[in-house]
mmJSON file of the N, C-alpha and C atoms, coordinates in Angstrom:
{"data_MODEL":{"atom_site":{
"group_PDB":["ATOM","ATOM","ATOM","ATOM","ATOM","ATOM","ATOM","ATOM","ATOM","ATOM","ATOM","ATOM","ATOM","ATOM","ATOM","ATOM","ATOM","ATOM","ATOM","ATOM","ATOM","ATOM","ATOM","ATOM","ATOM","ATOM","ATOM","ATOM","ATOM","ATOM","ATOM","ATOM","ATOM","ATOM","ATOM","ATOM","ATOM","ATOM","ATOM","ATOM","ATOM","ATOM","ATOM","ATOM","ATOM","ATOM","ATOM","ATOM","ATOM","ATOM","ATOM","ATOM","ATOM","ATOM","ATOM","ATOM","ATOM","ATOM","ATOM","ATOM","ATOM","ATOM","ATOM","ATOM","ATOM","ATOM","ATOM","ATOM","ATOM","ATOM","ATOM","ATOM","ATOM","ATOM","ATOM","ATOM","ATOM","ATOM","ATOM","ATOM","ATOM","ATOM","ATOM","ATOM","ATOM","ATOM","ATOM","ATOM","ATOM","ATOM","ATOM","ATOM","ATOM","ATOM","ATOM","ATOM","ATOM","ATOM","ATOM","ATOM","ATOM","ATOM","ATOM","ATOM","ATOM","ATOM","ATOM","ATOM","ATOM","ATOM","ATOM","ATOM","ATOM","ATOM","ATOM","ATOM","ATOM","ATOM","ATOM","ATOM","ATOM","ATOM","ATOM","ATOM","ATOM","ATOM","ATOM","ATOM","ATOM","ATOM","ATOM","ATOM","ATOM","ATOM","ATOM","ATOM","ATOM","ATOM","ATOM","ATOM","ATOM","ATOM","ATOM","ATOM","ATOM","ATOM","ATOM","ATOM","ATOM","ATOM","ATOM","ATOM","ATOM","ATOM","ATOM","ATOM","ATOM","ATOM","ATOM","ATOM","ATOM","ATOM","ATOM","ATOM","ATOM","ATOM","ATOM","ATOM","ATOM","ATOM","ATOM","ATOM","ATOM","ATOM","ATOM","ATOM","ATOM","ATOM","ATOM","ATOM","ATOM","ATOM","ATOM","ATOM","ATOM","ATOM","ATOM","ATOM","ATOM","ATOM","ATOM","ATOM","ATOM","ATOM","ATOM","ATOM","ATOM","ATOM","ATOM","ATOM","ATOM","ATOM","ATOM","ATOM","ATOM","ATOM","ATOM","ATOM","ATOM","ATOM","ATOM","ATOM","ATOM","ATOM","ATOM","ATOM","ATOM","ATOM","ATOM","ATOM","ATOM","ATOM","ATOM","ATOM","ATOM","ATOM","ATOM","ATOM","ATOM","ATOM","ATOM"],
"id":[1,2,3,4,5,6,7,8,9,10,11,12,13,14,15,16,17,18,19,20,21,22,23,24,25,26,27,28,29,30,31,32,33,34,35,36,37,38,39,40,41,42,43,44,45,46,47,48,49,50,51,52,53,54,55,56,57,58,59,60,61,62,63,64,65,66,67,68,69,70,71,72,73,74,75,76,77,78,79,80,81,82,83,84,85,86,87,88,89,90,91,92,93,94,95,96,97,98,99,100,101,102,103,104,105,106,107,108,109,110,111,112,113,114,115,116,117,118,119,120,121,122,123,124,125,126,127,128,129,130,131,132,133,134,135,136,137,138,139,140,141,142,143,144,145,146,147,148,149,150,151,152,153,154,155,156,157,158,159,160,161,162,163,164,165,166,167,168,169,170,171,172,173,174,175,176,177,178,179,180,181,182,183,184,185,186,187,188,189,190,191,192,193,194,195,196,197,198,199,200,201,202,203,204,205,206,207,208,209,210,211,212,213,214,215,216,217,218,219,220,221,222,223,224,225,226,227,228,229,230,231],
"type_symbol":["N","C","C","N","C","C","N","C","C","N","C","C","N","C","C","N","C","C","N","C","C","N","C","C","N","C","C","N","C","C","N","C","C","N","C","C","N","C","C","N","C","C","N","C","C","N","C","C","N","C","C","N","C","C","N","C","C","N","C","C","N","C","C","N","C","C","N","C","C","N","C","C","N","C","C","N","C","C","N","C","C","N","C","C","N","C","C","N","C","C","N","C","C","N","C","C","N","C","C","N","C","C","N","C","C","N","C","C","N","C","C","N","C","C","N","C","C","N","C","C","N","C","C","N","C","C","N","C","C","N","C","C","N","C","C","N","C","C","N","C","C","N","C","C","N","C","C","N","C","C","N","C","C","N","C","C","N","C","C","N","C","C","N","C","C","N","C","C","N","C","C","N","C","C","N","C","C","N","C","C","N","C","C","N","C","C","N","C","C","N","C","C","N","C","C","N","C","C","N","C","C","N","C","C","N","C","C","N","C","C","N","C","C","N","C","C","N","C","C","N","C","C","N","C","C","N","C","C","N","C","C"],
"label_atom_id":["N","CA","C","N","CA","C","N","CA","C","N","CA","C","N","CA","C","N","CA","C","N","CA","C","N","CA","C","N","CA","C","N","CA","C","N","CA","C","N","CA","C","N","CA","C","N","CA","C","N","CA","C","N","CA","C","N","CA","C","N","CA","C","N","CA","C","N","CA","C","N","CA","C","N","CA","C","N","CA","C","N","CA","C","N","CA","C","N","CA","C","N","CA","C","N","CA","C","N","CA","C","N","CA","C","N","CA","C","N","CA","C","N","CA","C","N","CA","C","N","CA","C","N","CA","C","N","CA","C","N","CA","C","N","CA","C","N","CA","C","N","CA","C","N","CA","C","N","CA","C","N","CA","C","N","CA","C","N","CA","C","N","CA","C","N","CA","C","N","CA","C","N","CA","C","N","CA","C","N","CA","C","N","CA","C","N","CA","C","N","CA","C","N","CA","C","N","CA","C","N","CA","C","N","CA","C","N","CA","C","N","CA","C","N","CA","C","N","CA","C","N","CA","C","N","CA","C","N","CA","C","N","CA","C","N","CA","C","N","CA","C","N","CA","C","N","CA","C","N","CA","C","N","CA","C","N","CA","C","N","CA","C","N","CA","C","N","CA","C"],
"label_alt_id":[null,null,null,null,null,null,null,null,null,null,null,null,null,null,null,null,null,null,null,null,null,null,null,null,null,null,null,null,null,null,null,null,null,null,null,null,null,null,null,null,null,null,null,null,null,null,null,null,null,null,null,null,null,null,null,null,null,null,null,null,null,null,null,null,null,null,null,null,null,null,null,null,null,null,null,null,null,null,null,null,null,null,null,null,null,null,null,null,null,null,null,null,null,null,null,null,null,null,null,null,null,null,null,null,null,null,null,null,null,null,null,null,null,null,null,null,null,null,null,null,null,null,null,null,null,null,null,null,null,null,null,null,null,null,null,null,null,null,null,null,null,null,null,null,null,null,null,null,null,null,null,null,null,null,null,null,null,null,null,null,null,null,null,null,null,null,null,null,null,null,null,null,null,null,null,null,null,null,null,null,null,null,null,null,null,null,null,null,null,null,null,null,null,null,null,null,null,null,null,null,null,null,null,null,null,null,null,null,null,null,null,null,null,null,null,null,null,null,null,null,null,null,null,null,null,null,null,null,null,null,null],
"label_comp_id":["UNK","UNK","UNK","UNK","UNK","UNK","UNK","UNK","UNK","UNK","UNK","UNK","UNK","UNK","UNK","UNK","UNK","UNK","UNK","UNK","UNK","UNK","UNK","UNK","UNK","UNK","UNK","UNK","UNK","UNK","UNK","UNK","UNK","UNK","UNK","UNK","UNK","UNK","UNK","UNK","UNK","UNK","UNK","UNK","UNK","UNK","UNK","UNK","UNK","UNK","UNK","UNK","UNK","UNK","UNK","UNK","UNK","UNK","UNK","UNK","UNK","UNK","UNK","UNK","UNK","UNK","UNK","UNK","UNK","UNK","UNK","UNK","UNK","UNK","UNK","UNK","UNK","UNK","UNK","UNK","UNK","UNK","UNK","UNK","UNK","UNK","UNK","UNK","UNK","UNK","UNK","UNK","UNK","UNK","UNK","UNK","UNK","UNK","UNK","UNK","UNK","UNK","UNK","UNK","UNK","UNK","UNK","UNK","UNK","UNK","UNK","UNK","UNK","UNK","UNK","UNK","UNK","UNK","UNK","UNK","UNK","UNK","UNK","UNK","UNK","UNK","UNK","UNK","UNK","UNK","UNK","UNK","UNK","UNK","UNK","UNK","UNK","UNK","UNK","UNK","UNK","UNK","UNK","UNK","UNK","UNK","UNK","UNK","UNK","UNK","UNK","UNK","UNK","UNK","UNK","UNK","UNK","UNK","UNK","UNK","UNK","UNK","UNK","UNK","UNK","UNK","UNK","UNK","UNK","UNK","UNK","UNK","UNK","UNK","UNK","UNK","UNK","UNK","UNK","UNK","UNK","UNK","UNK","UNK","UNK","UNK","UNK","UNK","UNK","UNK","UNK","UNK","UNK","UNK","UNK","UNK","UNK","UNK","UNK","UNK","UNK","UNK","UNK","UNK","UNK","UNK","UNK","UNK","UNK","UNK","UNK","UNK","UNK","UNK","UNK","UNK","UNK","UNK","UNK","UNK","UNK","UNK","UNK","UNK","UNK","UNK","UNK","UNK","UNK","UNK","UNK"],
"label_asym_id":["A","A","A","A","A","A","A","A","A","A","A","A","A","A","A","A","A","A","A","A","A","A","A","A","A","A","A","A","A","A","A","A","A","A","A","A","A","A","A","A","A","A","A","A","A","A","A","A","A","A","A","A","A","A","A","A","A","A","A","A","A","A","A","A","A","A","A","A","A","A","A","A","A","A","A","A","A","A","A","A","A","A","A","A","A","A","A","A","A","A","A","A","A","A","A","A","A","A","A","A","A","A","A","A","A","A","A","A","A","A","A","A","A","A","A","A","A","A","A","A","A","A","A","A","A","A","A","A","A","A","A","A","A","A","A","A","A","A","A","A","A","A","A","A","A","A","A","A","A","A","A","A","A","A","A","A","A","A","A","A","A","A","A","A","A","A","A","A","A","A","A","A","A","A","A","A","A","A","A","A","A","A","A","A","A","A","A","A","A","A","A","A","A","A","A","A","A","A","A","A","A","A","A","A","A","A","A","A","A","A","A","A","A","A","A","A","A","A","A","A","A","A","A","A","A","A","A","A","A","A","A"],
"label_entity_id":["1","1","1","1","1","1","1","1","1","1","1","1","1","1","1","1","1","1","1","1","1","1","1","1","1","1","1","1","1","1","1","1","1","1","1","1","1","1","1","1","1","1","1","1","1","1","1","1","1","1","1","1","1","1","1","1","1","1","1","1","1","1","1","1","1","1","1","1","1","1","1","1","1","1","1","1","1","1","1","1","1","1","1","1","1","1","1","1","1","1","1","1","1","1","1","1","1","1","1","1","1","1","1","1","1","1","1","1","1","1","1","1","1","1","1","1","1","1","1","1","1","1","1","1","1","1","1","1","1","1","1","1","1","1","1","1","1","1","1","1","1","1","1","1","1","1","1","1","1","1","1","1","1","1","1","1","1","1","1","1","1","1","1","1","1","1","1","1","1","1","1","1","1","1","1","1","1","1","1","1","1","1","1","1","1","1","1","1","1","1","1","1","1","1","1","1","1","1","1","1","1","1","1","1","1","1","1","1","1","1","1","1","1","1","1","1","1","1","1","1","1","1","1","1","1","1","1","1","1","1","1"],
"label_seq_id":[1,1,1,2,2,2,3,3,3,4,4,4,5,5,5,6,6,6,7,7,7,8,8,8,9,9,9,10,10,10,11,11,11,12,12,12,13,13,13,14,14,14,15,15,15,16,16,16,17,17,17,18,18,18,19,19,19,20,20,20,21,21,21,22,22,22,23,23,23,24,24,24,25,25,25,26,26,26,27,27,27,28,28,28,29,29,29,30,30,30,31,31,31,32,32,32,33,33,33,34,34,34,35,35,35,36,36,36,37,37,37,38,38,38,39,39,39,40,40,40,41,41,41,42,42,42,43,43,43,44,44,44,45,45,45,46,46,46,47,47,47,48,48,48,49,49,49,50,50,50,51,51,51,52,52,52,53,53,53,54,54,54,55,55,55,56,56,56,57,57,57,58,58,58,59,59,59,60,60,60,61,61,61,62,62,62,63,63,63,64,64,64,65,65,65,66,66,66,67,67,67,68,68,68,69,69,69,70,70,70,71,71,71,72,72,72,73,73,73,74,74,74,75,75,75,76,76,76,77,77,77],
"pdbx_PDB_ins_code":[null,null,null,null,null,null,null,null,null,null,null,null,null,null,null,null,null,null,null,null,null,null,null,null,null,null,null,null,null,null,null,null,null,null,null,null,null,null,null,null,null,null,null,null,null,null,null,null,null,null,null,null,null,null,null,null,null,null,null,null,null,null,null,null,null,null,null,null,null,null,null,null,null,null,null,null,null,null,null,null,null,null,null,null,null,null,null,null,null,null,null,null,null,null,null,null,null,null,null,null,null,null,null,null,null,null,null,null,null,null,null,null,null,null,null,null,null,null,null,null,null,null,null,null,null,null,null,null,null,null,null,null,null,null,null,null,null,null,null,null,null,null,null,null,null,null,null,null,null,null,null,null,null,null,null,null,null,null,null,null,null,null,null,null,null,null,null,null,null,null,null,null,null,null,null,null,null,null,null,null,null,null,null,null,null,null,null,null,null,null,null,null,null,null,null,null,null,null,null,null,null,null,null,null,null,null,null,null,null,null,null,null,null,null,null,null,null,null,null,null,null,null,null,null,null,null,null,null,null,null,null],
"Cartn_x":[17.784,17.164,16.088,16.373,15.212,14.047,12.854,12.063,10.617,10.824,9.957,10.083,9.966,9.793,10.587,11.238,12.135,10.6,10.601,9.375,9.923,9.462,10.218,9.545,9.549,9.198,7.336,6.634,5.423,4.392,5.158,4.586,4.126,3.166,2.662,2.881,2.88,3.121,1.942,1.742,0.959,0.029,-0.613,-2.08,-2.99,-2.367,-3.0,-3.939,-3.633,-4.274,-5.829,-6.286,-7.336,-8.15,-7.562,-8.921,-9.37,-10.432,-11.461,-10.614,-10.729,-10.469,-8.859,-8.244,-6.827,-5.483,-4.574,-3.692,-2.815,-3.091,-2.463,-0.725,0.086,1.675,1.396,2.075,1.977,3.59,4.778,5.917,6.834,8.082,8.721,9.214,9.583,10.268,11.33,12.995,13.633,13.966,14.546,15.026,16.636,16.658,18.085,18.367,17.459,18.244,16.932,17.921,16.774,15.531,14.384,13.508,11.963,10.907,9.877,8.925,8.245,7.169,6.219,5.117,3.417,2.727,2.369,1.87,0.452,-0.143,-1.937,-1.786,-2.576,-3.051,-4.234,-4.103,-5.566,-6.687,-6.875,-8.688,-9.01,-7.775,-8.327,-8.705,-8.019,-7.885,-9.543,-9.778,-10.414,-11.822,-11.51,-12.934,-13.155,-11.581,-11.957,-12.608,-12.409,-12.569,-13.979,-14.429,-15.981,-17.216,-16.355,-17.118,-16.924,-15.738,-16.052,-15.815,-17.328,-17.719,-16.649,-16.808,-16.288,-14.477,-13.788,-12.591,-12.175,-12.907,-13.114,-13.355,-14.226,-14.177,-13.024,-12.302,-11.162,-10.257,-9.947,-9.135,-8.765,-10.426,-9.757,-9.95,-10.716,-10.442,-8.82,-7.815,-6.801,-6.173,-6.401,-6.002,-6.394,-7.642,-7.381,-6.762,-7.004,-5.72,-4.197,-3.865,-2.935,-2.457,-3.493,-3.408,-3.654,-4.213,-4.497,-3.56,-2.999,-1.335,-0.376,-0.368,0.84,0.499,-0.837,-1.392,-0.504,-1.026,-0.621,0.797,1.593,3.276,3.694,3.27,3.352,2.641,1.663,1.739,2.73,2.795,3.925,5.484,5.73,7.235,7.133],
"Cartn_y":[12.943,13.82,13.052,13.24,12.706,13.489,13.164,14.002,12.951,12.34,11.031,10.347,9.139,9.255,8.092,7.488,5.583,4.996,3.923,3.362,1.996,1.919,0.669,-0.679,-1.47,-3.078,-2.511,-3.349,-3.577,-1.953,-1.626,-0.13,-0.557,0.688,0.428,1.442,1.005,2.016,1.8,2.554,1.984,2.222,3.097,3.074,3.567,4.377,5.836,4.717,3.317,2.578,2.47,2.724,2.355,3.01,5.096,5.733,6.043,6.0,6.052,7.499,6.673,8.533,9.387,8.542,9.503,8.671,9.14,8.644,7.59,6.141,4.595,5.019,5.913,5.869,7.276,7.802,9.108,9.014,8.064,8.094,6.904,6.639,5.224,4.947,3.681,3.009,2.505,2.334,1.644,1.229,-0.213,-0.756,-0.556,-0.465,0.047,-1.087,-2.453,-3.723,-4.723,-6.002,-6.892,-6.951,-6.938,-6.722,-7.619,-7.984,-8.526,-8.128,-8.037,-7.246,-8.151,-7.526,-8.434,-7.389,-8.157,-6.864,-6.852,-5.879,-6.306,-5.536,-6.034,-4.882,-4.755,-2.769,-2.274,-2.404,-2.599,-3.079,-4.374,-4.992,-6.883,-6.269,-5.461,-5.647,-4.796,-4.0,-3.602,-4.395,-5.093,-6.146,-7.274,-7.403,-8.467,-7.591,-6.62,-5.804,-5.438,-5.304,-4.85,-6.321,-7.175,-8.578,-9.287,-8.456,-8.856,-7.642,-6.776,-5.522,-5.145,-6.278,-6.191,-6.115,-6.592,-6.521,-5.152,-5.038,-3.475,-2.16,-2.558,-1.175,-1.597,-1.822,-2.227,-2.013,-2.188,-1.574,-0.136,0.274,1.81,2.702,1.637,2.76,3.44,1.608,2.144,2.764,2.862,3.424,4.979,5.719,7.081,7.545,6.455,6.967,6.86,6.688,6.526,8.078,8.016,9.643,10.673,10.685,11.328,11.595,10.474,10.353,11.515,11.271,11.705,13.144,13.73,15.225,15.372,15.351,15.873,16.154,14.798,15.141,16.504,16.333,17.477,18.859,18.966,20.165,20.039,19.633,19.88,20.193,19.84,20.63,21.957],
"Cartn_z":[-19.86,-18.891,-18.136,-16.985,-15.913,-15.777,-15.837,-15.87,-14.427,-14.661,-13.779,-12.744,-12.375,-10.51,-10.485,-9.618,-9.417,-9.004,-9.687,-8.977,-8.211,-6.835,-6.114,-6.216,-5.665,-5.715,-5.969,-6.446,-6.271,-6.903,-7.339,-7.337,-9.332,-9.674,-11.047,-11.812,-13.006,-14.142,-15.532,-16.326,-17.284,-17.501,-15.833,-15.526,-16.528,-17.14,-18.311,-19.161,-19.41,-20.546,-19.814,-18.845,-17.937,-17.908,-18.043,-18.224,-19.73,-19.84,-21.338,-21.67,-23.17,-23.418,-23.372,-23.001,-22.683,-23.25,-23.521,-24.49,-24.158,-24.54,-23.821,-23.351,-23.823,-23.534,-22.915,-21.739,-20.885,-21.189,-21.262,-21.037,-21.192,-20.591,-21.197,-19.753,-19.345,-18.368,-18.498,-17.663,-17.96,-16.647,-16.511,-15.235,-15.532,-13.632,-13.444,-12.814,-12.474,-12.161,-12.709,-12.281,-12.612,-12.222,-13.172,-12.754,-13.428,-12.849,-13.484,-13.646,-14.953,-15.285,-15.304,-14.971,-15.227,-16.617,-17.508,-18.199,-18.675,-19.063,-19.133,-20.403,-21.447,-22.721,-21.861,-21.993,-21.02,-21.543,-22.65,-23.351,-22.558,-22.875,-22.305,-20.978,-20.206,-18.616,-18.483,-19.13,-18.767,-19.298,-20.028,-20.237,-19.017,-18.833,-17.343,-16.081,-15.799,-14.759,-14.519,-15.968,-16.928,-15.973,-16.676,-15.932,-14.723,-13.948,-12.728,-11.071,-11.154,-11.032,-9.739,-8.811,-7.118,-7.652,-8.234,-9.047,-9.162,-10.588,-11.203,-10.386,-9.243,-8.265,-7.518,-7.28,-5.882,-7.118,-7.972,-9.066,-8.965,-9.453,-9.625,-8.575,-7.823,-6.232,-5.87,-5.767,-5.433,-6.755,-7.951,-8.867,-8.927,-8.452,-7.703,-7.066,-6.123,-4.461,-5.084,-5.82,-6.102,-7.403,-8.222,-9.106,-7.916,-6.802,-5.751,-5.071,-4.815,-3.872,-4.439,-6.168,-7.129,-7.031,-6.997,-7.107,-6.043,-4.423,-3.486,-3.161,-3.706,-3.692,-4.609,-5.854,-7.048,-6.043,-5.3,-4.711,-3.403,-2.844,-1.584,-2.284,-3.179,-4.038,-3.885],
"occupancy":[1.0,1.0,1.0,1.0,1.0,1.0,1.0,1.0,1.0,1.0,1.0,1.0,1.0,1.0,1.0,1.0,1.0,1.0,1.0,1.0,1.0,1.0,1.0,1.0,1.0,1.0,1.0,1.0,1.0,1.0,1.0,1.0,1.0,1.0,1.0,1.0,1.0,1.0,1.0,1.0,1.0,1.0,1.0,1.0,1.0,1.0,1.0,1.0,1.0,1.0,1.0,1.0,1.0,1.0,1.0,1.0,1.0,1.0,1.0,1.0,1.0,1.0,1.0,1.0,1.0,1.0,1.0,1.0,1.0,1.0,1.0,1.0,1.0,1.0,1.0,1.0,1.0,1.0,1.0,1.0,1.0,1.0,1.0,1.0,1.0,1.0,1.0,1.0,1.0,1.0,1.0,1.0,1.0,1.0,1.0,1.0,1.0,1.0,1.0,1.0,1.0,1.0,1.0,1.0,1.0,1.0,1.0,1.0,1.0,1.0,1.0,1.0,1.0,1.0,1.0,1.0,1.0,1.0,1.0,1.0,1.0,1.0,1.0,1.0,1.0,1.0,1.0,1.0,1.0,1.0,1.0,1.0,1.0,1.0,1.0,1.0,1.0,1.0,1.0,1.0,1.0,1.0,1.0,1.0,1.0,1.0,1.0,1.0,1.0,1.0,1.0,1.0,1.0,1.0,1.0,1.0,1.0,1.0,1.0,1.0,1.0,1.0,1.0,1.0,1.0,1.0,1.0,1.0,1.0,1.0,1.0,1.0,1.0,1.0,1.0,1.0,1.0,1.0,1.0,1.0,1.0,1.0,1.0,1.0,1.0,1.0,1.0,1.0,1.0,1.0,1.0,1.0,1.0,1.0,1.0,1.0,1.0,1.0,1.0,1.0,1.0,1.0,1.0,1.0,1.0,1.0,1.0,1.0,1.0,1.0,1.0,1.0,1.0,1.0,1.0,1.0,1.0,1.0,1.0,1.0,1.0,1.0,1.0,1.0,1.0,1.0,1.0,1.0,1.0,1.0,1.0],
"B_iso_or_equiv":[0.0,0.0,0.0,0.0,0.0,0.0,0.0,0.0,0.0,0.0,0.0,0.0,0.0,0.0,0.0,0.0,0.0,0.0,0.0,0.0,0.0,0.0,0.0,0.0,0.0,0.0,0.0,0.0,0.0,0.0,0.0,0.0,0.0,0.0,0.0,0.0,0.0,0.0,0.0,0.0,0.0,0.0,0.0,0.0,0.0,0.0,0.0,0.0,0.0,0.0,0.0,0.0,0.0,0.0,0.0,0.0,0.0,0.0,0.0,0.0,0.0,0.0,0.0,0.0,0.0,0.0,0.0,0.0,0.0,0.0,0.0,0.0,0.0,0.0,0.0,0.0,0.0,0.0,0.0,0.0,0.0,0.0,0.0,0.0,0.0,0.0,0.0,0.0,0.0,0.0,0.0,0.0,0.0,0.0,0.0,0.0,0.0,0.0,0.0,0.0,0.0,0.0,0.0,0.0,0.0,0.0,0.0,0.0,0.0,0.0,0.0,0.0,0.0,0.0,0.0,0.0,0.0,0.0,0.0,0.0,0.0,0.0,0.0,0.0,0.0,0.0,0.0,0.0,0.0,0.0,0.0,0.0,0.0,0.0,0.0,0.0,0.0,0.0,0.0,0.0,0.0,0.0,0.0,0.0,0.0,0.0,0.0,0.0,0.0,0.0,0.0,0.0,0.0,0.0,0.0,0.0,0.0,0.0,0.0,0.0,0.0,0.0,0.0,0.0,0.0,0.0,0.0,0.0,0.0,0.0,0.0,0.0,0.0,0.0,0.0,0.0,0.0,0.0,0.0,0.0,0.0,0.0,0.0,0.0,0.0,0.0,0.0,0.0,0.0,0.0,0.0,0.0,0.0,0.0,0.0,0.0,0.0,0.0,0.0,0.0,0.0,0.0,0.0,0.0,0.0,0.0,0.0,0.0,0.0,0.0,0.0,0.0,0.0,0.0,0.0,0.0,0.0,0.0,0.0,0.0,0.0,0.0,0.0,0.0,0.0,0.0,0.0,0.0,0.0,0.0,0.0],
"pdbx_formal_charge":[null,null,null,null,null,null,null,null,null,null,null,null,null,null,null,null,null,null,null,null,null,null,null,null,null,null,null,null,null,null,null,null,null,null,null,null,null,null,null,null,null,null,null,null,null,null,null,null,null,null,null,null,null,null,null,null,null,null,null,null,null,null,null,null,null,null,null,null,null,null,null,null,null,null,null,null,null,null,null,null,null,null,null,null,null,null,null,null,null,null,null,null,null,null,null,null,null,null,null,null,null,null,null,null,null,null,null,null,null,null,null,null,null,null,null,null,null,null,null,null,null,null,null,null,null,null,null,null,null,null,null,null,null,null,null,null,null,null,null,null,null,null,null,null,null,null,null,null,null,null,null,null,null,null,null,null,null,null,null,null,null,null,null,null,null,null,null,null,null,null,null,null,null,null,null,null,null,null,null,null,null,null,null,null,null,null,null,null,null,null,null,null,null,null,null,null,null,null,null,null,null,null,null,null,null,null,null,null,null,null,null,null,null,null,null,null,null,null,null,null,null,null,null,null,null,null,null,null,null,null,null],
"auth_seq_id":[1,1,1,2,2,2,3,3,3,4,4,4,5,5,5,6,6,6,7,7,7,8,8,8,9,9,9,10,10,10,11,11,11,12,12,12,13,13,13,14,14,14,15,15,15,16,16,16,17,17,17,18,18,18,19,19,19,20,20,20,21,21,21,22,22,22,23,23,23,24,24,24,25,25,25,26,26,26,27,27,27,28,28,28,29,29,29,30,30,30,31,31,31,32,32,32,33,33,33,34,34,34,35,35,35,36,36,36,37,37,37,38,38,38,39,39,39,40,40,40,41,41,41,42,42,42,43,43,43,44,44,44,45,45,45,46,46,46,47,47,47,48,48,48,49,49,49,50,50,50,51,51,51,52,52,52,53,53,53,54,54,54,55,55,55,56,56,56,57,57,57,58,58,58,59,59,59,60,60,60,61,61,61,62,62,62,63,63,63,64,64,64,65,65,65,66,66,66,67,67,67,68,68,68,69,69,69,70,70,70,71,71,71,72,72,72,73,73,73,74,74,74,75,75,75,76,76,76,77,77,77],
"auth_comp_id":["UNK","UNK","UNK","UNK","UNK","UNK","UNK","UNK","UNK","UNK","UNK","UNK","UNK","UNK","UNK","UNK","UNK","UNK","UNK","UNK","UNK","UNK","UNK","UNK","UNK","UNK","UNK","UNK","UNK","UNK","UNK","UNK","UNK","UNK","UNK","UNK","UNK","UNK","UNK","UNK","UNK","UNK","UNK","UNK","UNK","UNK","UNK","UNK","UNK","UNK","UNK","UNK","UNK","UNK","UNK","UNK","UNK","UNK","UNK","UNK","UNK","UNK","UNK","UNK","UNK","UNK","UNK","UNK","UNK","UNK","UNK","UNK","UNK","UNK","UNK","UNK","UNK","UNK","UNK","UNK","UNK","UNK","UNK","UNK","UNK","UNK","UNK","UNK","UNK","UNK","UNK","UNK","UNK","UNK","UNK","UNK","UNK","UNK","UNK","UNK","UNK","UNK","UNK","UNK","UNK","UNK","UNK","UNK","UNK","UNK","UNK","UNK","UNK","UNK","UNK","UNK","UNK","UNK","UNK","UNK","UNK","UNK","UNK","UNK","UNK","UNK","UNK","UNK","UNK","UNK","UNK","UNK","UNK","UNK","UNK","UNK","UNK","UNK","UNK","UNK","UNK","UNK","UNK","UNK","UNK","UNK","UNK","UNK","UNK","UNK","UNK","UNK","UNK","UNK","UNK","UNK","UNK","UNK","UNK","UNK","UNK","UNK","UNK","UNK","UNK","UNK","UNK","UNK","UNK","UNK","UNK","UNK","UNK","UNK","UNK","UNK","UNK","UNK","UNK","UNK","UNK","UNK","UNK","UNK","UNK","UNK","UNK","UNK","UNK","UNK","UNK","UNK","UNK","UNK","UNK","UNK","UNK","UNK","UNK","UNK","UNK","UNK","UNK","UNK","UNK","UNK","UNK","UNK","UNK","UNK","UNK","UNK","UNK","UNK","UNK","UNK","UNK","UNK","UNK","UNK","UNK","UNK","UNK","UNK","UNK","UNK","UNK","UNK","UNK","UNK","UNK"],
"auth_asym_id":["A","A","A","A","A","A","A","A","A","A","A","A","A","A","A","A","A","A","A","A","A","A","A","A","A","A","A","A","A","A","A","A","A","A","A","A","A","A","A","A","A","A","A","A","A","A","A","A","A","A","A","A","A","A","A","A","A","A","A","A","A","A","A","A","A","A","A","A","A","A","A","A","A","A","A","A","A","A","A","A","A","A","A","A","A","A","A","A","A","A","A","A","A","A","A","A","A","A","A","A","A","A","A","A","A","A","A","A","A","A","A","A","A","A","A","A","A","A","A","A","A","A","A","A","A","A","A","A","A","A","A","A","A","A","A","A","A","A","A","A","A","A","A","A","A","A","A","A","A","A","A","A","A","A","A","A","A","A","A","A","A","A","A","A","A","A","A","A","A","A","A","A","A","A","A","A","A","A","A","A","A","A","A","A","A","A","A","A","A","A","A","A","A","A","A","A","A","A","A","A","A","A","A","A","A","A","A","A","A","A","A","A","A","A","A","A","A","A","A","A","A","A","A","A","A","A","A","A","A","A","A"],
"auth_atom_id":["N","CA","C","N","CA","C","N","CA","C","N","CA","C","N","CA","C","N","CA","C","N","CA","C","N","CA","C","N","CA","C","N","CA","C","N","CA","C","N","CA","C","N","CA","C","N","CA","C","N","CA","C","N","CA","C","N","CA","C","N","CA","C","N","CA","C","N","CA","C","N","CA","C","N","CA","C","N","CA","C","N","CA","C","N","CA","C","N","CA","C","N","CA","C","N","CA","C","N","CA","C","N","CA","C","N","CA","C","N","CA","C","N","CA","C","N","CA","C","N","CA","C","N","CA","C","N","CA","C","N","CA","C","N","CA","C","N","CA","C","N","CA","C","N","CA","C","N","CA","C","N","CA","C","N","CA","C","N","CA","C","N","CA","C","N","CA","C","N","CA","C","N","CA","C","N","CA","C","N","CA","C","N","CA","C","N","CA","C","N","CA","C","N","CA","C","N","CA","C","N","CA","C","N","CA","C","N","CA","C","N","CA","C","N","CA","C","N","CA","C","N","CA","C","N","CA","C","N","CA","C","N","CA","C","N","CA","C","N","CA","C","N","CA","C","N","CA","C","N","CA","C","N","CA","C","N","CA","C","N","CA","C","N","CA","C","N","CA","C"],
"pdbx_PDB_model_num":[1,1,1,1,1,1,1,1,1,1,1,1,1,1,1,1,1,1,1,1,1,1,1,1,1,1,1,1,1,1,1,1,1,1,1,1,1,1,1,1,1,1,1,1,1,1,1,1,1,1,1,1,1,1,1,1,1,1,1,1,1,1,1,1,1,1,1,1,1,1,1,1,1,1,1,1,1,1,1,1,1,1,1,1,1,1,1,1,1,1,1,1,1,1,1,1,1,1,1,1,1,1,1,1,1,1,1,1,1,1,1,1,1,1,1,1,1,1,1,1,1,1,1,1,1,1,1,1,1,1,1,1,1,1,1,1,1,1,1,1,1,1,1,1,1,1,1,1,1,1,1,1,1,1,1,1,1,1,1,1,1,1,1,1,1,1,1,1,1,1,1,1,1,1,1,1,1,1,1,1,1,1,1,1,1,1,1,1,1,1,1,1,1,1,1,1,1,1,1,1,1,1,1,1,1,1,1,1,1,1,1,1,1,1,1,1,1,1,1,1,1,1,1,1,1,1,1,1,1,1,1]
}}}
């Protein structure tokens, strides 16, 4: 059962490990072609992010706009 979104070239998954507090797996991924992953354990990432502040805000800026993006589609259905 499909329950989740195709995600295309360049697009992210995973994010959930980033906010404090909330549960590291939201769901599972599978590729439907070849494909390359970059992967971060979110503690490390978020210790690099921690120490380099200008990084870390441009991070989760577009990492709102982006939970922001997902709200607005989920209301226009």
């Amino acid at each position: 059962m499909f329950t989740g979104a195709v995600l295309r070239s360049r697009m992210i998954f995973g994010w959930a490990s980033l906010i404090p507090d909330h549960p590291k797996r939201l769901g599972s991924a599978e590729s439907v072609e070849p494909t390359q992953r970059l992967v971060f354990d979110g503690d490390d990432l978020k210790d690099v992010l921690r120490d380099n502040p200008d990084s870390g805000f441009k991070v989760m800026e577009r990492l709102c706009g982006m939970i922001a993006r997902s709200f607005m589609e989920q209301q226009a259905k």
